[in-house]
N, C-alpha and C positions, 0 to 999 in steps of 0.2 A: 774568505777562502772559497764558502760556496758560492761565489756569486763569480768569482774569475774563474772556477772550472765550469759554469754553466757558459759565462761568454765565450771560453777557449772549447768547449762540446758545440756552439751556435755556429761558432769562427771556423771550427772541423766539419761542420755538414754542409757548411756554403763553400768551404774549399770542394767539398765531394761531390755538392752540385753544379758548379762550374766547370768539374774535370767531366760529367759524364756528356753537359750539357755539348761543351768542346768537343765530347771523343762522337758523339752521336752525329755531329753534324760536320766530322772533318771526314770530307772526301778519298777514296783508297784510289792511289793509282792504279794499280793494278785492276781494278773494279773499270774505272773509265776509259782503260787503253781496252780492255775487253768487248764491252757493250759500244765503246767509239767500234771497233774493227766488225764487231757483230751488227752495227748498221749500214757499215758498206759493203755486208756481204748481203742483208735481206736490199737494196739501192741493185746489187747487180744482178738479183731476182726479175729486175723488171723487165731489160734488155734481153736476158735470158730467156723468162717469158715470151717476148716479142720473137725473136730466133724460133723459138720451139715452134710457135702458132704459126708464123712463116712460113714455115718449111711445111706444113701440113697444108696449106690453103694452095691453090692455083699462081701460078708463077704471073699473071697479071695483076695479082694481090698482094702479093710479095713486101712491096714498099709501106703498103699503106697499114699494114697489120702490124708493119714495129713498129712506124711514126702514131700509131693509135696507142701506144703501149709508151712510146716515150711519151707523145702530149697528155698524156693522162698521170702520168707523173709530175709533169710541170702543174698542170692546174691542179691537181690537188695538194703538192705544196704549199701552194697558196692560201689555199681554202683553211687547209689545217692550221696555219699557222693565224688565219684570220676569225676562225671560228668552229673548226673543227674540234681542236683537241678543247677548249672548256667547253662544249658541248660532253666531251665522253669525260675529262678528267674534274671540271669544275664543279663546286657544291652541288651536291643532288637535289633536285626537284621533284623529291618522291619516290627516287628509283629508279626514275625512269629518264632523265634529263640532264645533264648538268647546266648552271647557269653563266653569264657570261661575265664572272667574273676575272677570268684569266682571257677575254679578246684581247684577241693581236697580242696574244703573249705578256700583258698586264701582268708584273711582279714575277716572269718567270725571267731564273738567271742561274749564279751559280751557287744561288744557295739549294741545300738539301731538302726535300720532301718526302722526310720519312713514310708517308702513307704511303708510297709506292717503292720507293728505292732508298736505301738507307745510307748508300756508299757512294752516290752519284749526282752531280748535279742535277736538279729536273730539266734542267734545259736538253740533257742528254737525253733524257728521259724522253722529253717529247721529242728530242730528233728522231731515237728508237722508233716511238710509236706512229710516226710518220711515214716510216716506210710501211707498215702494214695499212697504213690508209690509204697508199698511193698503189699499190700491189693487188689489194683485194679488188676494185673496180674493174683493173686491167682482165684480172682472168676471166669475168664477165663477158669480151668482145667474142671468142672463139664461139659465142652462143650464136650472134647474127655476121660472123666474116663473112666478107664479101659482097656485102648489100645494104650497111648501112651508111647515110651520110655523116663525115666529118663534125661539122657543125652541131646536126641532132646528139652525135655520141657525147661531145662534149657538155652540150645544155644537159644529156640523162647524166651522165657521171656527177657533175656537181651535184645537181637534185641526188643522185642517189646518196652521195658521200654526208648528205645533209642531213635526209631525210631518213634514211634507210641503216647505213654505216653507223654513223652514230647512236641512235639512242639501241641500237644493238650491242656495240661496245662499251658504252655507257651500264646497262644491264647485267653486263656480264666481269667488268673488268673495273668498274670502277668502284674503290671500297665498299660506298654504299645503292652499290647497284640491286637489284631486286631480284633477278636471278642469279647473282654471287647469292642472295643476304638467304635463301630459300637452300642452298646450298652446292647447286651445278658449280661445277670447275670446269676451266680452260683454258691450260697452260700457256699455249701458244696461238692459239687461235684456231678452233677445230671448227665450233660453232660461228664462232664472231666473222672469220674471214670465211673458210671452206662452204660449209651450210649456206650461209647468203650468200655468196656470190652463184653458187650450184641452184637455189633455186631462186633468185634472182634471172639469171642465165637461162632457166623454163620457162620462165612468165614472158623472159624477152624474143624469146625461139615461137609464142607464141602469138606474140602481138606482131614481131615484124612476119612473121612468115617464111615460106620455104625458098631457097635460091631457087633462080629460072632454071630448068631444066629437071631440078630434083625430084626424084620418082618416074621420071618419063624416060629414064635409060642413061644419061648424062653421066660421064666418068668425073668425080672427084677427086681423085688421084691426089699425095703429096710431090708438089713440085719439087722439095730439095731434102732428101731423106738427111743425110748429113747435117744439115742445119737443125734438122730434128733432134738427132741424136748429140750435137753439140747443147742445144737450148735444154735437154735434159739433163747433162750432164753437169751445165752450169746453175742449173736451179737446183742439181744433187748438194752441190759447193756449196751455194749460197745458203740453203736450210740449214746448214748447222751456224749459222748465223739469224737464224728464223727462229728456229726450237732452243739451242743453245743459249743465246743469247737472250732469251726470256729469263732465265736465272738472277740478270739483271747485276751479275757479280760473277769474279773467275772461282768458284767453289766447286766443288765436288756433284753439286746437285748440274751446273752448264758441264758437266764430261757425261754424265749420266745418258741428259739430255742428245750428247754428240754421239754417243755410241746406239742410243735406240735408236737414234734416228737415222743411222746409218745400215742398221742390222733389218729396218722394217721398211726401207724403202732394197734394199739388196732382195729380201724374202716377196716381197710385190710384182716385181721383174721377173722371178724365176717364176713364178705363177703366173703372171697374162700367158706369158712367154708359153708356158706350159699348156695352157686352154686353148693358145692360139697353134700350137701344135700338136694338139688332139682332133680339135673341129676344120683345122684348115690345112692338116697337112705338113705344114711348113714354120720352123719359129721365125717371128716376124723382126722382123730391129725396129720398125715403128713400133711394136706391142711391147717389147723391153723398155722401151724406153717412155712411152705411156705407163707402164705398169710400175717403173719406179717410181715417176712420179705419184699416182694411186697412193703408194705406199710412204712417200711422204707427207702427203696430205692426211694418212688416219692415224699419224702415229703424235700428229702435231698437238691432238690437245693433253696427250698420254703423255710425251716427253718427258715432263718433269714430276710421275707419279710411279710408270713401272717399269720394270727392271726389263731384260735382256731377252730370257725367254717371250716374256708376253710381246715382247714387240717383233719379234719374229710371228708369232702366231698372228696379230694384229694385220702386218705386211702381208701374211698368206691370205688371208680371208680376203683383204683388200683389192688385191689384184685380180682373183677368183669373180666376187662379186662385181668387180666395175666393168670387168671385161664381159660378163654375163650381161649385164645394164647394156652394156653399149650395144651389143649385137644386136640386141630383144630388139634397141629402140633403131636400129637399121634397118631391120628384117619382115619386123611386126607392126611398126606405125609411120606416120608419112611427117613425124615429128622433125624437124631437120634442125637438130642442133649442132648445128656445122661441126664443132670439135670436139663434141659431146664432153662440155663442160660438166655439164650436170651428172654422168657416169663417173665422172673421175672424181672432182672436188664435192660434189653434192652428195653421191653413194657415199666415196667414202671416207667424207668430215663427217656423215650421220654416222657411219659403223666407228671412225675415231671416237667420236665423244660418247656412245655407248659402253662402246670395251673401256673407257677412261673410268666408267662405271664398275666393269667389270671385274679390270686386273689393277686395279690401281691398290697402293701401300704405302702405310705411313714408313716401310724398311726403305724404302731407298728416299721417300721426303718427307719427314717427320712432323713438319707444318703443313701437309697433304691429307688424303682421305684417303679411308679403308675403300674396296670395292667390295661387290657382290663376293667374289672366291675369298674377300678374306672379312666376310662378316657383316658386312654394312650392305644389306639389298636396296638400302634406301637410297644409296649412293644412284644407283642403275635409274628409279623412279627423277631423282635430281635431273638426271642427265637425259633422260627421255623428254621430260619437261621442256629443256631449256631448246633440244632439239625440234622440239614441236614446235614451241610459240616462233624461233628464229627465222624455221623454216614457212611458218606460213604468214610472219609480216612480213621476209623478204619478197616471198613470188607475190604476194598482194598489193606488196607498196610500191614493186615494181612493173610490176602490170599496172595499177592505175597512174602513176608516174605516167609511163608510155603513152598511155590511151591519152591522158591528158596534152601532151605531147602534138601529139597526133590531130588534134583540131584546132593549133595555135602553128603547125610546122611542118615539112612534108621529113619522113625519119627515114624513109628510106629509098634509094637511090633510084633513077627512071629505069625501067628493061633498056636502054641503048647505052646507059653509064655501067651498069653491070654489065652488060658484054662487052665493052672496053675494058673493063676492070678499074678499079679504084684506083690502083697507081695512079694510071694517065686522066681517069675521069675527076678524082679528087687532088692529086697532089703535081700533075703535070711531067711527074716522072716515071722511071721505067726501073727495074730492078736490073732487068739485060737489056740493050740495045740491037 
């Protein structure tokens, strides 16, 4: 008798481990129509990108600032799927690497990989995270529009997505990354994308140098204000597929996500808007629409940690501070970071992922972190951390990058290619005839 209720209690806990083993690894539709639709909204960020930086450069620039924005999305699909993502998602190499055991995509399919996503294919997974590989480099161009060559941008983007992208994403997002393992957070990518590519975007403003004309009186003017205000609006669209779609599943925690990130880039806008109608007189529609953007960029590593208030506060500081940044670097240095990258994405992913320290609570993500107002100051030191190291391998890897560059290729364009403009000097076309 005791020996058939020990086999029928053996027979009961291998039926319960093959129901949990099943339910762990059966995929939620609901979870994959989500995260599918969430990466072809951060896919339409790119295009969007391109439009927004268009319309702010000189109308002989026109063409070649979104075909720099489309080809850098073609190649770094490539790249990712060749060697990008097990570099950031594959076995760690200390923390700091991952190895290549998943090149070329080796055993990714449709089975589940609970380390990251518990309801979705990984293959989804890495589709997901491909858009922010291919996305992050793009914002980088608005640092040298207008004057560098085709070619060189391409050879920097790969070197950078290799060298730089990666073992940054890897650090911070991959389970046993070394600044996850220390304790920085970053939902969405405050540090990983924002912070590198901003100063990234410094080191490049200061290797290629100023456009012709710049500081000797030359109007910069945006060529197609409209396009601007269109390319802001669709990159508003696409971030709740940016932030939201980080959740990685249709839960409670991706609405969360939808609504700070809509209340913190709304609060960013009213504020440029606001500063640029104090000091200039007039609210601007290019400064709205710079100034949402701002406010989506500092709410992105918060997304998935604080609630509603804090990301209105977040948005307000944001806009205030980038708009401050930008003027300083107009007014007061001969810095010519064409789109001033670095005020937008650079100020404020650094001021995102500190307030991420700040206002952040396990109330609205309970597998998240306390911040500073709610007890955990250690949180704030995390995130100061992770802001430091990011920002000074990006502008360093990408300044020697360059420099390297630079005595193998010429990077940037002759004085008689930049007065024709890159349309017709690089790509043979014309935006208007």
């Amino acid at each position: 008798m005791k020996m058939q209720l020990k086999k029928i209690a053996i027979f009961t806990v291998f039926l319960f481990m093959c129901a949990g083993v099943a339910f762990a690894q059966e995929p939620n539709a609901g979870d994959i129509a989500w995260v599918s639709v969430s990466s072809a909204l951060v896919m339409l960020m790119t295009p969007a990108l391109g439009f927004f930086y268009a319309g702010l450069v000189r109308k002989k620039n026109l063409v070649s600032t979104i075909v720099q924005c489309l080809a850098i999305f073609a190649a770094v699909s490539i790249i990712w799927v060749l060697i990008g993502y097990t570099l950031v998602f594959g076995q760690s190499i200390g923390g700091f690497i991952g190895n290549l055991s998943k090149f070329g995509l080796y055993g990714i399919g449709q089975k589940i990989n609970a380390e990251y996503a518990s309801s979705i294919p990984e293959l989804l997974f890495f589709f997901f995270q491909l858009k922010f590989a291919a996305i992050t480099p793009a914002l980088i161009i608005g640092a040298f529009a207008e004057r560098i060559k085709f070619k060189s941008l391409l050879i920097f983007i790969s070197l950078w997505t290799v060298i730089i992208y990666a073992p940054i994403a890897h650090a911070v997002w991959n389970t046993h990354g070394w600044l996850r393992a220390i304790g920085a957070v970053d939902f969405a990518g405050g540090t990983v994308v924002h912070v590198a590519a901003g100063l990234s975007a410094l080191a490049a403003a200061f290797v290629i140098g100023r456009r012709k004309g710049h500081g000797d009186g030359a109007e910069f003017k945006p060529n197609n204000i409209p396009f601007v205000i269109l390319g802001a609006a669709l990159l508003w669209f696409g971030w709740f597929g940016f932030n939201a779609g980080s959740a990685l599943a249709a839960n409670g925690l991706a609405v969360n996500a939808l609504v700070v990130t809509n209340l913190s880039a709304a609060a960013a806008a009213m504020s440029w808007m606001a500063v640029d109608w104090i000091m200039k007189g007039k609210p601007s529609a290019v400064g709205l629409a710079i100034g949402a953007v701002c406010g989506l960029v500092a709410i992105t590593p918060a997304s998935g940690y604080v609630g509603a208030g804090a990301s209105i506060a977040i948005g307000l500081v944001a806009g205030i501070l980038s708009n401050l940044i930008a003027n300083w670097r107009t007014t007061r240095t001969k810095l010519d970071d064409s789109l001033d990258v670095f005020a937008c994405h650079g100020v404020s992913g650094i001021w995102g992922a500190l307030a991420t320290g700040i206002f952040a609570t396990v109330a609205v993500n309970p597998l998240g972190v306390n911040g500073l107002l709610y007890g955990n100051p250690g949180q704030l030191l995390y995130q100061a951390i992770a802001v430091a190291v990011v920002g000074v391998y990006a502008f360093a890897g990408s300044y020697l990058i360059l420099k390297a560059m630079g005595r193998f290729t010429r990077i940037r364009v002759t004085p008689e290619e930049e007065e024709h403009g890159l349309d017709r000097s690089q790509h043979g076309e014309e935006a208007y005839s």
